[in-house]
ROLUM-280831 format. One record per residue (C-alpha): x, y, z. Coordinates in steps of 0.001 Angstrom, whole numbers, plus 500000, padded with zeros to 6 digits. Example, Ala and Ser with C-alpha at 12.3 -4.5 7.8 and 13.67 -1.06 7.14 Angstrom:
<nodes>
NODE        X        Y        Z
NODE   512300   495500   507800
NODE   513670   498940   507140
</nodes>
This chain:
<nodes>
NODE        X        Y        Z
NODE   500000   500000   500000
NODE   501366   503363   498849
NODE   501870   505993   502082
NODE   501286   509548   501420
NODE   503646   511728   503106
NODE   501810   514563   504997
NODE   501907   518335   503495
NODE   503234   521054   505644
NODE   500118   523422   506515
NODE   499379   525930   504226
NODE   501351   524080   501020
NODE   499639   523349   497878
NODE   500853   519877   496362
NODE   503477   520772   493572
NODE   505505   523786   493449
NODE   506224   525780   497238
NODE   505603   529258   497400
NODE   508079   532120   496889
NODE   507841   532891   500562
NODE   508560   529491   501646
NODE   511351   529271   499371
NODE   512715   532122   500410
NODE   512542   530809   504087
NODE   514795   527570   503572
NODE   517470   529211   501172
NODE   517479   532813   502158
NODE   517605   533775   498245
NODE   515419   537426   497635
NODE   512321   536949   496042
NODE   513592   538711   492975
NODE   516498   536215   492365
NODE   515887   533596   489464
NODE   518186   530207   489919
NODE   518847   528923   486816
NODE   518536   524859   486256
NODE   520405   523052   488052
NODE   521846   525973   489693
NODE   523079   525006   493733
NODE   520709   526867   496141
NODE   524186   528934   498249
NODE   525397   526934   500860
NODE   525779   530094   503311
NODE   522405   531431   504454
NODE   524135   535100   504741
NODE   525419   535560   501088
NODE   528912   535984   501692
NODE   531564   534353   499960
NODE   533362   532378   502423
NODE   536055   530989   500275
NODE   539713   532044   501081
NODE   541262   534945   498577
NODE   544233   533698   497478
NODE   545893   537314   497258
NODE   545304   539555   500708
NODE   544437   543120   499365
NODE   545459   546253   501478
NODE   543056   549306   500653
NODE   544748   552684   501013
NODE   542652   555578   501676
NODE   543466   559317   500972
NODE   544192   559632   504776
NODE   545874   556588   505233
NODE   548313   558053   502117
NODE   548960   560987   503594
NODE   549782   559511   507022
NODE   552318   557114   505483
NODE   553470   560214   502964
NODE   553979   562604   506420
NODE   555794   559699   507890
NODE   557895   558946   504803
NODE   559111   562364   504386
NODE   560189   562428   508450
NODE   562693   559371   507582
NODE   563748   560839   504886
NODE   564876   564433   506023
NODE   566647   562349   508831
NODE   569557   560969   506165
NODE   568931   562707   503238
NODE   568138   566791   501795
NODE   566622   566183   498452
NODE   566562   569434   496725
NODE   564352   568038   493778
NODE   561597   565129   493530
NODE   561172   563166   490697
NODE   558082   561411   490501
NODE   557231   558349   488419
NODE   554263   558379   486429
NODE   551639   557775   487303
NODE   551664   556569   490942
NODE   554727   558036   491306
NODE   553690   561686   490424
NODE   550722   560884   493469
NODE   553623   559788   496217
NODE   556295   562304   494734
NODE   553789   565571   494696
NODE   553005   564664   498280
NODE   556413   563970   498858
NODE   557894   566943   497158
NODE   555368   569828   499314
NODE   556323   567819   502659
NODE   559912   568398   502412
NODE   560170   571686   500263
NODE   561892   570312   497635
NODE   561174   571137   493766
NODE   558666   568509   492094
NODE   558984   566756   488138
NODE   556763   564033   486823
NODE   558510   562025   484366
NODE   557212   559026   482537
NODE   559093   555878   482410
NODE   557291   552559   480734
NODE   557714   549467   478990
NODE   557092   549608   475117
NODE   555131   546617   475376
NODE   555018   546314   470947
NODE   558802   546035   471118
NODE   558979   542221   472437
NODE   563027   542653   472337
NODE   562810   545064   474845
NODE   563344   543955   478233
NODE   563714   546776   480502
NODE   561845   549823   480487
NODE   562559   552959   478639
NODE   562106   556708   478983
NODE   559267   558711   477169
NODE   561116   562265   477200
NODE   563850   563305   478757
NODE   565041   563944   482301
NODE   564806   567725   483469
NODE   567668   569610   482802
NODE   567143   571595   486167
NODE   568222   567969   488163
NODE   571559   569411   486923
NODE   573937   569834   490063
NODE   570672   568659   492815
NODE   570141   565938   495082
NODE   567895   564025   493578
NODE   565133   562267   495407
NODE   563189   559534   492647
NODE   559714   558341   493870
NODE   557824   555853   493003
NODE   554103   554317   494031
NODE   555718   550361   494421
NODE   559249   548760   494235
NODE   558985   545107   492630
NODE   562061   544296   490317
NODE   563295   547786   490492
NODE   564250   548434   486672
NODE   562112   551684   486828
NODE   563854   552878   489499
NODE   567091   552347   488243
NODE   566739   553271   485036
NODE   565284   556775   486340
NODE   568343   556861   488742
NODE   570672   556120   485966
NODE   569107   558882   483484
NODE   568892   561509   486494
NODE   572722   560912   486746
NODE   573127   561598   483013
NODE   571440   564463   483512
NODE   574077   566121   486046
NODE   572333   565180   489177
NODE   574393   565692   492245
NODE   573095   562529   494106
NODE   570433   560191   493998
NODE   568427   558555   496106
NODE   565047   556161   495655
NODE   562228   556010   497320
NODE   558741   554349   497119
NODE   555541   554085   499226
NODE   555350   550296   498998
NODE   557923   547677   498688
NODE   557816   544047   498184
NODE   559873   541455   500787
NODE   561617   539762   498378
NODE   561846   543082   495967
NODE   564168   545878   495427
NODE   565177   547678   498389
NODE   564585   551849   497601
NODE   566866   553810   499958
NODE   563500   554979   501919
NODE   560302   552822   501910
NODE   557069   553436   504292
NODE   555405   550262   504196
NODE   556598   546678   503202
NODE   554259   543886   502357
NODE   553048   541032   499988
NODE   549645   542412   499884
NODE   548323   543429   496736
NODE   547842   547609   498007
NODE   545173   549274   496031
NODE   545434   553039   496001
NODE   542636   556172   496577
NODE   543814   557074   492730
NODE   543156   553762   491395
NODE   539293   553994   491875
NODE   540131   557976   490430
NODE   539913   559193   486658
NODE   543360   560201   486574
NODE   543746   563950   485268
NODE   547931   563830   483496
NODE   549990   566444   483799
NODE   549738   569056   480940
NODE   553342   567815   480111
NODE   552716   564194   479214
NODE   551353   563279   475797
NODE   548031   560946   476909
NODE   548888   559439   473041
NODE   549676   555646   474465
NODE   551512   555091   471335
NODE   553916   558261   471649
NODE   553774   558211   475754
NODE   555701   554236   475189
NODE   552319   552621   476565
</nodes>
């Protein structure tokens, strides 16, 4: 003999109702599962798996605390009498940088021509300024990785009749180049207030990614 399992009160036979679907899943009433779609296996809607990458946000007053602190170590060893900074991060973290310890400011771009697949290290777009001539030079930069850029713009500021040089970036990794000042080190991927910005170049950088080395 066939047994007929008992209905919950208030259930039709055949397909439950939105509300009491909603009640065993926790899924909006305006949310459509697709076939064979898994109902979410954590009743709050949060993704519980484990990013593989930690990510450190960086807000505007976060950057300015670690700029303020930056530019305290660095008028401890070193007078820089002009900033270079990087573009684009760099120009953020070298303006900053530049105001905070009264020193003369110049964005410069330096990037990878990434058509030219014989070029391994990155080049200039323009030229150093010709005022670094006889300065100590202080190069900034937003991150430190392999440290080519840095370098490179060390190298070129030296061309240029720079006095001394020194490097310095905001963020460095562990197992990276070592600038000569750094604020924070860490393996985190750091996003930056200007990343979530519409970035606004300086009038003297061509925004042309084929004659700005893009």
């Amino acid at each position: 003999m066939a047994i007929k399992r008992a209905q919950p009160k208030g259930t039709k036979k055949g397909k439950p109702s939105a509300k009491q679907v909603e009640t065993i899943v926790s899924i909006p009433p305006d949310v459509v599962l697709a076939p064979q779609v898994e109902a979410p296996r954590h009743p709050t809607g949060r993704d519980q798996s484990l990013a593989k990458t930690r990510i450190h946000e960086l807000s505007w007053a976060e950057f300015d605390r670690s700029v303020q602190a930056l530019a305290r170590t660095i008028r401890q060893g070193y007078e820089p009498q002009a900033v270079v900074g990087v573009a684009h991060g760099g120009v953020f973290v070298g303006g900053a940088l530049s105001s905070a310890l009264g020193a003369e400011f110049f964005p410069v771009r330096i990037s990878r021509r990434s058509r030219d697949k014989a070029v391994s290290k990155p080049k200039l777009s323009g030229d150093m300024p010709q005022e670094l001539k006889g300065k100590r030079v202080l190069i900034v930069d937003d991150v430190a990785s392999s440290g080519d850029t840095l370098e490179l713009a060390t190298a070129l500021a030296l061309k240029a009749g720079a006095r001394e040089v020194k490097t310095t970036t905001l963020v460095r990794r562990a197992e990276g180049f070592s600038p000569d000042f750094v604020a924070l080190t860490t393996e985190a991927l750091v996003v930056f207030p200007w990343d979530y910005e519409e970035v606004v170049e300086d009038g003297r950088f061509d925004v042309d990614p084929d004659k700005a080395g893009a």
